[in-house]
C-alpha positions in Angstrom: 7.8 -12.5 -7.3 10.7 -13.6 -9.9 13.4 -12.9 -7.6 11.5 -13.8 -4.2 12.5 -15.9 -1.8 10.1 -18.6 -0.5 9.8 -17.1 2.8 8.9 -13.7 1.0 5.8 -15.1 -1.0 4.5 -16.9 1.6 4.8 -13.8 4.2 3.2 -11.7 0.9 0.4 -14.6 0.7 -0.2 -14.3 4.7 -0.3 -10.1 4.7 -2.2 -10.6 1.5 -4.9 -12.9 3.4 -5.1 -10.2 6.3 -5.6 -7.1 4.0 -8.3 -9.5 2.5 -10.0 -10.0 6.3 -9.5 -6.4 7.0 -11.3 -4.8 3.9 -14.6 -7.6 4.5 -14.4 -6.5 8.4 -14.5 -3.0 7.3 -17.0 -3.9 4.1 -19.7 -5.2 7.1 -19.0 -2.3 9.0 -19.9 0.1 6.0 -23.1 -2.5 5.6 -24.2 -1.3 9.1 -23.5 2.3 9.0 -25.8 2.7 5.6 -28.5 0.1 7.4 -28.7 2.6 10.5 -28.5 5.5 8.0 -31.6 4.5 6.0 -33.4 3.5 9.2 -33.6 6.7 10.7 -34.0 8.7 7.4 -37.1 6.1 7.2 -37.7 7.2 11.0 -37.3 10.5 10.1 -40.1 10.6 7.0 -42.6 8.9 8.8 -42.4 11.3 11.4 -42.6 14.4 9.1 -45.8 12.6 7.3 -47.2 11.7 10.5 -47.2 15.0 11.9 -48.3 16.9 8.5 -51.3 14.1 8.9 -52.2 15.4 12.1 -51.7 19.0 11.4 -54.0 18.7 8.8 -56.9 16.5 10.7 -56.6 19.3 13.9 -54.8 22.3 12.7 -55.8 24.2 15.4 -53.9 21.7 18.3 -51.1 23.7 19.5 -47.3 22.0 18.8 -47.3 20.5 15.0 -45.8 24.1 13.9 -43.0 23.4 16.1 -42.4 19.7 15.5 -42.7 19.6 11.9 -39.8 22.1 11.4 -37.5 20.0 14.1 -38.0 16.5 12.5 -37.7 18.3 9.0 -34.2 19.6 10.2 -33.4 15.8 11.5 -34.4 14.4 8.3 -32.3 17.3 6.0 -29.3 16.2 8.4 -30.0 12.5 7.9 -30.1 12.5 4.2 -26.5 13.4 3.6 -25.3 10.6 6.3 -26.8 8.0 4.1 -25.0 8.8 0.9 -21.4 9.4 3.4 -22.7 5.5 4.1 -22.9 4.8 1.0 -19.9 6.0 -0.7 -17.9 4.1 2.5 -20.0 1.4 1.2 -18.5 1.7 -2.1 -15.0 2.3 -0.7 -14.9 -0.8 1.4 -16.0 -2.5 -2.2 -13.3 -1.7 -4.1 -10.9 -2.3 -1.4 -11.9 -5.8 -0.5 -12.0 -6.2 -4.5 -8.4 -5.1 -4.7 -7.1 -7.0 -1.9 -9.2 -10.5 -3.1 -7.4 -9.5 -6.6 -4.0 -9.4 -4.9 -4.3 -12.1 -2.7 -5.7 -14.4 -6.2 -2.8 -12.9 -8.0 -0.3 -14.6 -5.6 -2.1 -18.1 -5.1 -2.1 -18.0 -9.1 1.7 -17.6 -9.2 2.5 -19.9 -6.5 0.6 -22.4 -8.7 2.4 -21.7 -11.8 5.8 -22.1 -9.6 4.5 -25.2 -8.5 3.8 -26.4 -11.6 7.0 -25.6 -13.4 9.3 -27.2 -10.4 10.2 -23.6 -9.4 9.1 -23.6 -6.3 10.8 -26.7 -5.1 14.0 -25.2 -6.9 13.3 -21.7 -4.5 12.6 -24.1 -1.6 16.1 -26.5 -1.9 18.1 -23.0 -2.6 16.2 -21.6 0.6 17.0 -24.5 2.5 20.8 -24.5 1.6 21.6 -20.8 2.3 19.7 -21.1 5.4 21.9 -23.8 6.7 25.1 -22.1 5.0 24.2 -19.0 7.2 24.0 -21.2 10.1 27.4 -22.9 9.4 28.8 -19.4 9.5 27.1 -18.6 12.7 28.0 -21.3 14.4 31.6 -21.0 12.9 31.9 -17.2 14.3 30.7 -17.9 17.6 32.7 -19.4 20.6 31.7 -22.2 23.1 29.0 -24.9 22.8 25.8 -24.2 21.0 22.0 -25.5 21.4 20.9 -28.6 20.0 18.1 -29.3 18.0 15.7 -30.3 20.4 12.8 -33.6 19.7 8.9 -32.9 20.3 6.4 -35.2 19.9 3.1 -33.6 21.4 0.4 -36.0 19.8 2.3 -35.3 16.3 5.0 -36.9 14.6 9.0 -35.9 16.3 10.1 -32.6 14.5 13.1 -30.9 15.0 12.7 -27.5 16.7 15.8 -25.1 14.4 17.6 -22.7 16.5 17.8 -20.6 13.4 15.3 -17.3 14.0 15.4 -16.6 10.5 14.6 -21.2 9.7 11.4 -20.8 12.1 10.5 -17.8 10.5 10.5 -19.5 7.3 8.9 -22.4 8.6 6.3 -20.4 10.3 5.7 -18.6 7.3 4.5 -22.0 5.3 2.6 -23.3 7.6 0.3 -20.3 8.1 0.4 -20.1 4.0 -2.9 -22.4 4.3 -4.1 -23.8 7.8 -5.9 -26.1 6.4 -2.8 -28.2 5.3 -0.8 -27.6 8.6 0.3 -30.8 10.0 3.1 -30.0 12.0 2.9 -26.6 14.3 5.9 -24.2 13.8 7.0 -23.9 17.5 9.3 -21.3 18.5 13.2 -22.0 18.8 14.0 -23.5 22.3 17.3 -22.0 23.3 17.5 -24.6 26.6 18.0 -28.4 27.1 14.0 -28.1 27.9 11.7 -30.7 25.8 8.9 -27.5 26.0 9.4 -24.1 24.9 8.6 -21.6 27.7 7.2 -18.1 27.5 10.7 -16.6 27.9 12.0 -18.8 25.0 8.8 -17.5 22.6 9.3 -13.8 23.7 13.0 -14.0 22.7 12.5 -15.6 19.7 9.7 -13.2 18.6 12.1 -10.0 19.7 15.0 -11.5 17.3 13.2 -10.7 14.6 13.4 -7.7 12.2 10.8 -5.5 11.6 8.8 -7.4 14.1 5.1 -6.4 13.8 3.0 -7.7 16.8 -0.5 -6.6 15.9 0.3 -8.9 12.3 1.8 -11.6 14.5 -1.1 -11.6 17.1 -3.3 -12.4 13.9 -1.2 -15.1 12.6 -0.9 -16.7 15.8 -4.6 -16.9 17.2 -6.1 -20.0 18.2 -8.9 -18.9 16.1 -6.9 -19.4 12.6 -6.3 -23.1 13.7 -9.8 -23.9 13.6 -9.3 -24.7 9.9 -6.2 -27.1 11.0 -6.9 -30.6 10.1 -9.5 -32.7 12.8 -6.6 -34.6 14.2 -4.6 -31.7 14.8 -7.3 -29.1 15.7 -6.8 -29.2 19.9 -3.3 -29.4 20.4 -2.6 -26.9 17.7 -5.0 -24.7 19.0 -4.0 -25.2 22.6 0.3 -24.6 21.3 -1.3 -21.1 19.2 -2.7 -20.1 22.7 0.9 -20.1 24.2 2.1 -18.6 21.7 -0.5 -16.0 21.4 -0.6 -15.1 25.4 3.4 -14.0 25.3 2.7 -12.4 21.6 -0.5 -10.4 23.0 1.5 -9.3 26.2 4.3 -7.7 24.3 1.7 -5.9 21.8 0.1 -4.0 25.3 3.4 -3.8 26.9 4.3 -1.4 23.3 1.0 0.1 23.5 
């Protein structure tokens, strides 16, 4: 983390956060397996004592010598599947301990940058060589360039960067913790339009390196805004749905 940009920890924190949701997913899924598991071996020993019961009270009744050796077979076979549950069990554990541990590790130092006045140090020096790459940029390139465009839907204005790598960063500490967003990171407009439109949110998403669009449907699903403040919750939730409609189109189209 000591030589990290801002935008780096923050994109750490986010995949941190999803390797967190992943391991608990697959944690309930383990919890599951080893429930059906020790159903049916329960199933399974009922039977075996059931039919021993009845073999015993009428041992002349033809069929207990062939169902007892079929549901003894079942439960031999169902015994194993249990402990295969339970080690996955144990697995998923460990992983969703790691990744909790990981994910604490980095809240922690943010925390301790915070508190030293390193991370608003990172943040200014961030924020300078973003708008000295931009200076370049628009030094190298010929003819007129966009402007920042004004939005005010039901928040305060905000400038809308035409820098990818800006709304990246942007993006990047707003989805750090929903729960403080109060301004949603919209994509770059790269028109005179006041909105940004599905083709201006698909080229924005395919100028970025080492694009990952399963991560980026995750990050960008109306569902994450839920824990957006009250006065936000809607609109942000209705602007992550456009967002999220172009993002899940180009994850099928790469399927």
């Amino acid at each position: 983390m000591s030589r990290s940009t801002i935008g780096d920890i923050l994109q750490d924190v986010v995949e941190a956060r999803s390797a967190v949701d992943q391991a608990q997913s697959l944690k309930d899924v383990a919890v599951d397996m080893l429930r059906k598991a020790v159903m049916d071996v329960e199933t399974l020993r009922s039977k075996v004592v059931d039919v021993r019961a009845e073999q015993s009270r009428k041992p002349c009744m033809p069929g207990f010598e062939d169902d007892l050796p079929i549901y003894i077979d079942l439960l031999q076979s169902a015994e194993p599947t249990v402990m295969g549950a339970e080690a996955a069990l144990e697995a998923a554990k460990n992983t969703l301990r790691l990744a909790n541990n990981r994910y604490a590790r980095l809240q922690a130092g943010i925390e301790m940058m915070k508190s030293t006045g390193e991370w608003e140090r990172r943040d200014e020096a961030d924020r300078a060589r973003l708008a000295g790459q931009r200076h370049q940029q628009m030094r190298k390139e010929p003819g007129p360039f966009p402007r920042p465009v004004e939005t005010s839907l039901l928040q305060a204005p905000v400038t809308i960067s035409i820098s990818i790598e800006q709304w990246r960063h942007e993006a990047n500490v707003a989805f750090a913790n929903y729960a403080n967003l109060q301004a949603f990171p919209q994509p770059p407009v790269r028109s005179r339009s006041l909105t940004t439109c599905s083709c201006n949110i698909r080229a924005a998403f395919m100028e970025l390196p080492f694009l990952n669009l399963k991560t980026e449907r995750r990050r960008w699903h109306p569902d994450r805004f839920s824990a957006s403040p009250a006065q936000h919750r809607v609109v942000f939730q209705q602007m992550a749905m456009e967002v999220f409609v172009v993002i899940d189109a180009m994850y099928n189209e790469q399927k």
